[in-house]
N, C-alpha and C positions, 0 to 999 in steps of 0.2 A: 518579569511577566506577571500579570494580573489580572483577573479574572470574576464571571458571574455567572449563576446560573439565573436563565430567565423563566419565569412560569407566569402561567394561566388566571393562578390565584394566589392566595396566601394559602401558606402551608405552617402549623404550628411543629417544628421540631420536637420528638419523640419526649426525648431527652435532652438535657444540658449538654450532654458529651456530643450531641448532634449537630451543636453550632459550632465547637471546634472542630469535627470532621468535614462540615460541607462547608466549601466557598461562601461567599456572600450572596443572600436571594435577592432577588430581583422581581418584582410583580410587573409586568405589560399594564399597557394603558388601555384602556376599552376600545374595540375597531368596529362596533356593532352598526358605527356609521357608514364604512365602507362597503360598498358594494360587493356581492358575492354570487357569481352565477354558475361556475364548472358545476355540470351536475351529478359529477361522480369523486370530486373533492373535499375538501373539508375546509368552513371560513380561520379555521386556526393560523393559517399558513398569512393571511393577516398578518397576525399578532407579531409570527413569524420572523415575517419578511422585512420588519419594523424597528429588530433590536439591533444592529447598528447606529439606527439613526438613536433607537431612545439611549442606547447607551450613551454616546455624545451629549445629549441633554441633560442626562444625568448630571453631567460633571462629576461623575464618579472617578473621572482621573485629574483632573484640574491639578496644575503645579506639576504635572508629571511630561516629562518627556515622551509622550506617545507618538509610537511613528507605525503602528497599523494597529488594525482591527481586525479577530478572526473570528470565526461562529463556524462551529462546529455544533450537530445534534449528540442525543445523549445517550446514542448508543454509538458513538463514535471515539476511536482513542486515536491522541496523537501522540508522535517523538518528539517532545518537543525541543529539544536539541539541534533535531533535523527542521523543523518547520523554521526554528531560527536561522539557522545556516540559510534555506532559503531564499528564504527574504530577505536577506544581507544583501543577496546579490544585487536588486534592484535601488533604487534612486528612492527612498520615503518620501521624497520632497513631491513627487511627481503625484501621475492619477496612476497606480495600480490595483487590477483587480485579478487577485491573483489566485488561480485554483484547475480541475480541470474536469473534463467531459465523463461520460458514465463508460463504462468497458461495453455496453451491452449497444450494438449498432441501433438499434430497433430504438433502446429511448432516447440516444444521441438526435436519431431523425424525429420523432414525436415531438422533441423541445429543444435541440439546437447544441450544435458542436461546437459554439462558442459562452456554451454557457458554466458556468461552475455549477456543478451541480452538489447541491447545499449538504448531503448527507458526509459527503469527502472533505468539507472542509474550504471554505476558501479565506483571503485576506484581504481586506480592504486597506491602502494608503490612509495614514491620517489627513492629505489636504480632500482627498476623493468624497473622503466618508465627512467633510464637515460641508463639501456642494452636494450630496448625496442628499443629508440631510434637510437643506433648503428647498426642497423640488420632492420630496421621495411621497410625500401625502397626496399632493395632487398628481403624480406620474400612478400611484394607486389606482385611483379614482380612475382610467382612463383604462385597465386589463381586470374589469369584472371576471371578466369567462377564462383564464390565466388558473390553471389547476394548484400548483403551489410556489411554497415562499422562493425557493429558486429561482425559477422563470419569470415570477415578480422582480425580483433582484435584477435579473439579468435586462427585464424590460428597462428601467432604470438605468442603468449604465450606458444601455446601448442609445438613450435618450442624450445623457450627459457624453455621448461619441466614445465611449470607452469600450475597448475590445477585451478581452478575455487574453491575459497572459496565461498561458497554461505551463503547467508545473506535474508529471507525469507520477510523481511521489504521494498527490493527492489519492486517497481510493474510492470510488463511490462503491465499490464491490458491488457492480448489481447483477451476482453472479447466486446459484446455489448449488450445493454439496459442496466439494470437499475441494478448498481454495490454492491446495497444495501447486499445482499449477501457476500459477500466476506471480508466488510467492518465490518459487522456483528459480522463474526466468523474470524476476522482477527489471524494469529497465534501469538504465544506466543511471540512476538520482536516490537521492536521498529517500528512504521511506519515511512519508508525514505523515500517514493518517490511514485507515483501515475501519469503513464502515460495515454496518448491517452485517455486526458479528452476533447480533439474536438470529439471522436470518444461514447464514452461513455456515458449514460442519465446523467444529474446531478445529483452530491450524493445526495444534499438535493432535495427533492418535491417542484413543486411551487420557483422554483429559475434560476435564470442563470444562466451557468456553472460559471462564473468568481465570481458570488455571493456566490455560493456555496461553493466553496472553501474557499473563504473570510470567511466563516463562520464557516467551520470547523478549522479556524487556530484562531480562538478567545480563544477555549479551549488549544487550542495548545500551545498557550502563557502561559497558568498558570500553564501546567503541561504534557509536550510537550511527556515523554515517557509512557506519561497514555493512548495516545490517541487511542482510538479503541480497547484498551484491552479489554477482552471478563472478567467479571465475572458472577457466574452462580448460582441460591439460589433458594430455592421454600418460598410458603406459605403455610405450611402444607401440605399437597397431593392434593392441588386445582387447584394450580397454579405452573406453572414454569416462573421464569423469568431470564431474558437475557443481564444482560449491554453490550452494545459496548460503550465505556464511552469516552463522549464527542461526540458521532456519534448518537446512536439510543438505544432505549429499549424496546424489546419484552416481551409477557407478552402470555402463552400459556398454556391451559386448560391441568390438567392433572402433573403427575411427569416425568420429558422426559430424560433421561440420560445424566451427561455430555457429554457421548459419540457422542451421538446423536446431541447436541447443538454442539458439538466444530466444525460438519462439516457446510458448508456453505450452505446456503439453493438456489436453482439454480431460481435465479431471473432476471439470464441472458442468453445471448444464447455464445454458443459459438465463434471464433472468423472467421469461415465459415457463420454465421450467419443462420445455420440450426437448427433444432431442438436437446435442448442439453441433452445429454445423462452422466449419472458419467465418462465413459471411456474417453470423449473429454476433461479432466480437468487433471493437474498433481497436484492436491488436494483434499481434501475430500470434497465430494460435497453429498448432499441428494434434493429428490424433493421439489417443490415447487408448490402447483397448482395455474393454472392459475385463478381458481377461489376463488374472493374475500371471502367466506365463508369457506373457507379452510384455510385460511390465516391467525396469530395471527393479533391482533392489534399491530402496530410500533408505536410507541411515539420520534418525531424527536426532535435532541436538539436547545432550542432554547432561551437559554440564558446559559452565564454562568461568574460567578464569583469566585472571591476569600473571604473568609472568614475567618477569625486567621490564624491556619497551614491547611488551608484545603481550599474545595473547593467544591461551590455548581452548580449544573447544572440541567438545568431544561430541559425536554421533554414532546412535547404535541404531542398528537393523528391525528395521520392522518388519519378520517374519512373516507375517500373515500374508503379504504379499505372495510368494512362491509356495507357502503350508500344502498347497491345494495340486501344484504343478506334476504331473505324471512323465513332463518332458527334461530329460538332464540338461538340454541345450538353454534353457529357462536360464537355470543360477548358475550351472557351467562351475569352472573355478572361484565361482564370487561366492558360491556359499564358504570359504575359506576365512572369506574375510568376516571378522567378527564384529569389528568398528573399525573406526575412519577416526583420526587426530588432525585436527586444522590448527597451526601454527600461522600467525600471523601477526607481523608489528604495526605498533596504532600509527597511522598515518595522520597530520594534520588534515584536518577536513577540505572537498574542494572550494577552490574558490572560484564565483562567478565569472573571473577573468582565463580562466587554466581550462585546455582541453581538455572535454572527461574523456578515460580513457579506462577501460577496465581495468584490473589485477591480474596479472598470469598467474600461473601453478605450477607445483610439482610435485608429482606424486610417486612414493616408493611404498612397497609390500617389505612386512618384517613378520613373519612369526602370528598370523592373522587378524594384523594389525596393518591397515592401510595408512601413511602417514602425507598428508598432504602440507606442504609450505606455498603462505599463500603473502603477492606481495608484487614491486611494481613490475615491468617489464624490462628487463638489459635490453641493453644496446642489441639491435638488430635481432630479437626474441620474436618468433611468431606463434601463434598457437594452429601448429600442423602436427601431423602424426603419417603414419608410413603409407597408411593404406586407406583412403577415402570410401565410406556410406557409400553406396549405391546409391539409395532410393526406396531401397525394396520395404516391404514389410516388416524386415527383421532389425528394425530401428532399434529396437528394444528386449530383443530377446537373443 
C-alpha cells in the first residue's frame, strides 16, 4: 500500500523531521478553466474530484502492481487491513467502483443512493481509473452546477455505465453527537473507514477525538476484521447482552430480539441537526431515550490483548449513565457487574466467497465480573432466550 497527500498548493514542511512523518506531497494542477456554478459550493471540489485521474498521470506508481485506487479526505481514517480484505473480494481486473451511500436519507435523496459518497472513502479499479482518466476533463466540463467532488465522480462513472458497488464498512458519518449507536450495531462487514470525526462526539467517553481513535485501533491491531462486530447472547431470560467487540458492551434487562439489537439505537441526531426520527436514517434505527434510566448500562473497552490464539478485552462501566436514576428498576442487578471480559479466538478473516454470518456468545456472571466467550456458532446454536421483549417501552430499562 502506497500513498499521497493531495493539496491546493505547496506547502514548505516545518521541519526536516516533517518529511519523514508525512507521506509524500502532491500539488493539484490548476482547474480555474473549469466551470464552476453551485452557488452555495466551493470550485475546490474541482481540484478534488480530479486526483485520481492526476495520480495515474503522475506515474507515481509505474512498475508497480496496482490494482486500485482509494481517496479518502483528511479527516478521514481508515483499517486498512479491512479496506484490504475488501477489495480482495472483487475481480481488479474488471470496472469497480467501490464505496458507499451517506447514513443520513435526506443527502442520500439530494445526490443519489448510488453514489460514494467521497468523505467515507471509496476505490477505484486500476483498469476503471485509467478510462476514467481519458474522458474525466470533458465529463467535467458538462456538471458546472454539481455542488462537490463526489457527485462529480459519481457523474463520471455513471457516464462510463458503472454502478456503485456498495460496501456497508465505508462511513460517511453524516450523523452528530455521540456515534455510540451505530458503532453499536455496526452491520455485518468489515469496518473501513470513519469520517467527520472533527464533526462527531468522540467514540470513546472521557477522551479526545484523536485519543479516541488511538484507542479503538489497539484492538484493531489484534484482530483488525473483528472490530465492531455485533454478537448477541442472553443470561437465561434476565439479561440481554450486546458485544460490539473491541468498541462497547451492552448489557439489557429482559430477552430483547436479535431483531431488535441488530438496529442501532439513535444516540445521535441527524445530519440537519434536528430532532432525529427512523425516516432521517438509510439504516435501521430504533429509539433511544434521552433519559439516563432508560438506558442499558455501556461497558467501554478499555484494554486489550492478545492471549494464545485468541484474544482478551476488557470493558468497564460508564457510570454516568444511571449516576442520576432515582428508579432501582434502571440498573436492577446490573449495578453488580463491575466490567465485562470478552474472550475471543482470531479467526481468519472473511472471504468474499463464505456466507457472513455473525459470532454467537456466552455469557457467565462470577464475583462482578461478567465474563463473555465470543466465537463461531455450533451446530444447531440459535440466538434465543426464554422469554421474548414485548415491545413495550422498557427495551432498555
Amino acid at each position: 500500500m502506497h500513498g499521497f497527500v493531495w493539496l491546493d498548493r505547496h506547502v514548505d514542511p516545518t521541519t526536516p523531521s516533517d518529511l519523514r512523518l508525512l507521506p509524500p506531497l502532491r500539488v493539484s494542477s490548476d482547474t480555474s478553466h473549469f466551470p464552476y456554478s453551485h452557488p452555495t459550493g466551493h470550485r475546490s471540489a474541482i481540484r478534488i474530484s480530479r486526483i485520481v485521474s492526476e495520480t495515474l498521470r503522475s506515474k507515481a506508481f509505474e512498475g508497480r502492481d496496482v490494482r486500485w485506487l482509494v481517496m479518502g479526505d483528511d479527516d478521514t481514517v481508515f483499517v486498512a487491513e479491512n479496506l484490504v480484505r475488501v477489495l480482495n473480494k472483487y475481480d481488479h481486473n474488471g470496472f469497480y467502483y467501490v464505496g458507499s451511500h451517506s447514513e443520513s436519507h435526506v443527502q442520500n435523496v439530494e445526490f443519489s443512493f448510488n453514489m460514494a459518497f467521497g468523505g467515507g472513502g471509496f476505490a477505484v479499479s486500476y483498469p476503471l481509473a485509467v478510462e476514467l482518466e481519458k474522458m474525466q476533463d470533458r465529463c467535467i466540463k458538462r456538471y458546472p452546477y454539481l455542488y462537490g467532488s463526489d457527485d462529480r465522480m459519481h457523474a463520471c462513472m455513471a457516464e462510463l455505465g458503472v454502478t456503485l458497488t456498495r460496501e456497508p464498512g465505508f462511513h460517511q458519518m453524516d450523523i452528530h453527537g455521540d456515534p455510540f449507536g451505530l458503532l453499536a450495531a455496526h452491520p455485518l462487514a468489515p469496518l473501513v473507514s470513519l469520517h467527520h470525526l472533527d464533526v462527531i462526539d468522540p467514540i470513546f467517553p472521557k477522551m479526545s477525538r484523536v485519543d479516541a481513535i488511538n484507542h479503538l485501533f489497539r484492538p484493531s491491531k489484534l484482530d483488525p476484521s473483528a472490530l465492531a462486530q455485533q454478537s448477541i447472547c442472553y443470561v437465561g431470560n434476565k439479561w440481554t447482552v450486546s458485544v460490539s467487540w473491541g468498541y462497547a458492551v451492552q448489557v439489557m434487562h429482559g430477552v430483547v430480539p436479535p431483531r431488535e439489537m441488530e438496529r442501532a439505537p439513535r444516540t445521535f441526531k441527524n445530519w440537519r441537526m434536528s430532532m432525529s426520527e427512523k425516516w432521517d436514517f438509510a439504516f435501521d434505527t430504533r429509539a433511544s431515550s434521552g433519559n439516563a434510566c432508560e438506558n442499558p448500562p455501556v461497558y467501554y473497552m478499555s484494554t486489550a490483548r492478545r492471549e494464545g490464539n485468541g484474544t482478551v478485552t476488557e470493558y468497564m462501566r460508564r457510570y454516568h449513565r444511571v449516576r442520576k436514576c432515582r428508579r432501582r428498576m434502571a440498573a436492577g442487578g446490573l449495578k453488580s457487574i463491575e466490567r465485562v471480559v470478552v474472550y475471543k479466538e482470531i479467526e481468519p478473516p472473511l472471504e468474499g466467497t463464505k456466507s457472513p454470518r455473525r459470532n454467537a456468545c456466552r455469557a457467565i456472571i462470577k464475583k462482578r465480573i461478567m465474563k463473555v466467550y465470543v466465537g463461531p456458532f455450533m451446530d444447531g446454536e440459535v440466538i434465543e432466550g426464554d422469554t421474548i421483549w414485548g415491545g413495550s417501552n422498557c427495551l432498555t430499562a
